[in-house]
N, C-alpha and C positions, 0 to 999 in steps of 0.2 A: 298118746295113749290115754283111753279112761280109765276112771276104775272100774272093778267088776262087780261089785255091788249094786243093791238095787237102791243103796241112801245115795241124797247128793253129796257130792263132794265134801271133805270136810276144810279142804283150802285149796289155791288155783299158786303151786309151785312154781317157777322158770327153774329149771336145769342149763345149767352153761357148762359144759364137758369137751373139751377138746378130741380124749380117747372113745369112741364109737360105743366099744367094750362094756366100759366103763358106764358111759351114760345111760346104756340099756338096762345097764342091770338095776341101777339106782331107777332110773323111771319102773321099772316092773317091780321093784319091790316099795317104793313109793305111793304107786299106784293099788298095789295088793293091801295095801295099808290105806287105804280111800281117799289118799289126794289126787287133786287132777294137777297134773304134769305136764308143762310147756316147755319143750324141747331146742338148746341152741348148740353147736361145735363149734361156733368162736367169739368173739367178745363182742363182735360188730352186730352179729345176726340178734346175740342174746340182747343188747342194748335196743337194735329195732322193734325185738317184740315189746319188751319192757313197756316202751311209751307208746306201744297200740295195744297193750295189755291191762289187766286188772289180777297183780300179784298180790299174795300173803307174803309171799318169803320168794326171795332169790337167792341159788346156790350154785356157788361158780368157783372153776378151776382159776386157782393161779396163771397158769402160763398157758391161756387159751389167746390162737392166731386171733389177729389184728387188731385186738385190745384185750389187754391182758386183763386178768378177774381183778387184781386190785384198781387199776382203771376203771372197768364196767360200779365196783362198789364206790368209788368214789364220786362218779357221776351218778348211780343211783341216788346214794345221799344226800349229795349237793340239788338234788332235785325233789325228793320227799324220805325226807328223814323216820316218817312213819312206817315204812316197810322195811322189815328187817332183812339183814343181808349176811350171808355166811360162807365161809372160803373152805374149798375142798382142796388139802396141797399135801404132797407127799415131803414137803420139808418140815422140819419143826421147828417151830417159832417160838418155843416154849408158852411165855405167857402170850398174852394177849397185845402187839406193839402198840404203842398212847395214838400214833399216827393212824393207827388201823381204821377203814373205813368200815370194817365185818363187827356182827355183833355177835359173831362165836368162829372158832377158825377148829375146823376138823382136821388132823393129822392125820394121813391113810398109813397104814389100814387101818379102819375102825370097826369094832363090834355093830351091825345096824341096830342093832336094839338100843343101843346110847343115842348114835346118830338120830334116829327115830324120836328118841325120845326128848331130846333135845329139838329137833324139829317143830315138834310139836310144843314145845315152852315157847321158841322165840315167836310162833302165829299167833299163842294164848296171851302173851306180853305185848301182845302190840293190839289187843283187844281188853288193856287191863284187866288181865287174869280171868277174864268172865266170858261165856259166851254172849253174843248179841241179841237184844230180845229178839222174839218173833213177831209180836204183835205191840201196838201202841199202851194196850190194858198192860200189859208188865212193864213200861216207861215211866220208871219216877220222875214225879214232876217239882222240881223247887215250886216253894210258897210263893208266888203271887204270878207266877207264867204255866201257859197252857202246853 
């Protein structure tokens, strides 16, 4: 799904969702909010797109068929640690586990407007807190390279 707006995208999502339900509703409200949205139901499919893909953020069910979401982020990670990756589970984990491969773990149900907003922190921190220039004239240059 795209979004509906006439700006481009403000980042290129992967959804990994097991529940159908579930995943639509998050990609529609995702997508209403101007991310572009790559759609997977199980660990294997979300994993292939991944590495024919070009993500900001990955967001994946725990117990999605034939690799589960903490497998999918751990192979994300161990493959580039610059893309951040965060876990949708209806269990509570309370804090954050040391072993955890997610860089934030959503508890369902959630308010989307946190969810969202949080969304948008971890694509802003993996872009150190700035947007990316447009043009070369806004590229700070160190003294003595061009």
């Amino acid at each position: 799904m795209q979004n509906s707006t006439l700006e481009p995208p403000r980042a290129h999502i992967l959804l990994v969702e097991r529940n159908r339900g579930a995943l639509a509703l998050l990609e529609t409200m995702l997508c209403w909010k101007g991310y572009r949205v790559t759609t997977a139901v199980d660990g294997l499919d979300g994993l292939e797109k991944f590495r024919h893909g070009q993500f900001n953020l990955i967001l994946t069910n725990l117990s999605t068929p034939r690799i589960s979401g903490w497998e999918l982020g751990r192979i994300v990670k161990n493959s580039d640690t610059a893309i951040p990756v965060a876990l949708i589970t209806g269990l509570d984990f309370g804090t954050r586990p040391d072993h955890s491969p997610f860089d934030a773990i959503f508890a369902e149900p959630f308010p989307f407007d946190e969810f969202e907003c949080t969304v948008s922190s971890l694509i802003e921190c993996r872009n150190g807190g700035a947007a990316k220039p447009n043009s070369l004239e806004k590229l700070p240059l160190e003294e003595g390279r061009l």
